[in-house]
Structures are given as C-alpha cells and as structure tokens.
C-alpha positions in Angstrom: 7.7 -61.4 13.2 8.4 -61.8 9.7 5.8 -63.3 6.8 6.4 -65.3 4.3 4.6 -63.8 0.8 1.9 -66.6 0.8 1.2 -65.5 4.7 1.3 -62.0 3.6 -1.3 -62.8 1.0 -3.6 -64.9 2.9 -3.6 -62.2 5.3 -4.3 -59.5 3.1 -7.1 -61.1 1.5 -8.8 -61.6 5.1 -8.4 -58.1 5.8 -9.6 -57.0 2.2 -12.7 -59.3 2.8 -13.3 -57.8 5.8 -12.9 -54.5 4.8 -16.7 -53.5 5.1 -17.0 -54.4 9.0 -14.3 -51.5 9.9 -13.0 -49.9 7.3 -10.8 -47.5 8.6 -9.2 -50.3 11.2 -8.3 -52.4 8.3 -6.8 -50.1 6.1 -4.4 -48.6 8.5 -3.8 -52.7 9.2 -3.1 -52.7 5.2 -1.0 -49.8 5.4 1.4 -51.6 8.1 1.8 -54.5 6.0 2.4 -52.7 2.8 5.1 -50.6 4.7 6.9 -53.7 6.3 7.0 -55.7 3.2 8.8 -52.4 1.1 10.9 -52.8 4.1 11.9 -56.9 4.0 12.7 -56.3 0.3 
C-alpha cells in the first residue's frame, strides 16, 4: 500500500492526536510510517 504525502499527513496527525490513549502503540505506528516514507523517497 503506498500513501500519498497528504494521506501520510492526515494520518500522522490522527495518530499524533491520539497519542495519549496508547502511547506506546502509536509511536511504534509512527515509527513504521516514518521508516516507509525514507524508503518511497
């Protein structure tokens, strides 16, 4: 599945505004994305 950068941003900012229900879920969920988009470039 690949994102475009506004689906990659509207999803980041869910999960950042989320952030406070699991914490550690959601950053590892940032972490993936961060990695795949490095890789797309």
């Amino acid at each position: 599945m690949v994102l475009s950068d506004d689906e990659a941003a509207l999803i980041k900012a869910i999960l950042t505004a989320l952030r406070g229900i699991k914490i550690r879920d959601i950053d590892k969920a940032l972490v993936i994305l961060s990695k795949e988009e490095r890789q797309s470039q």
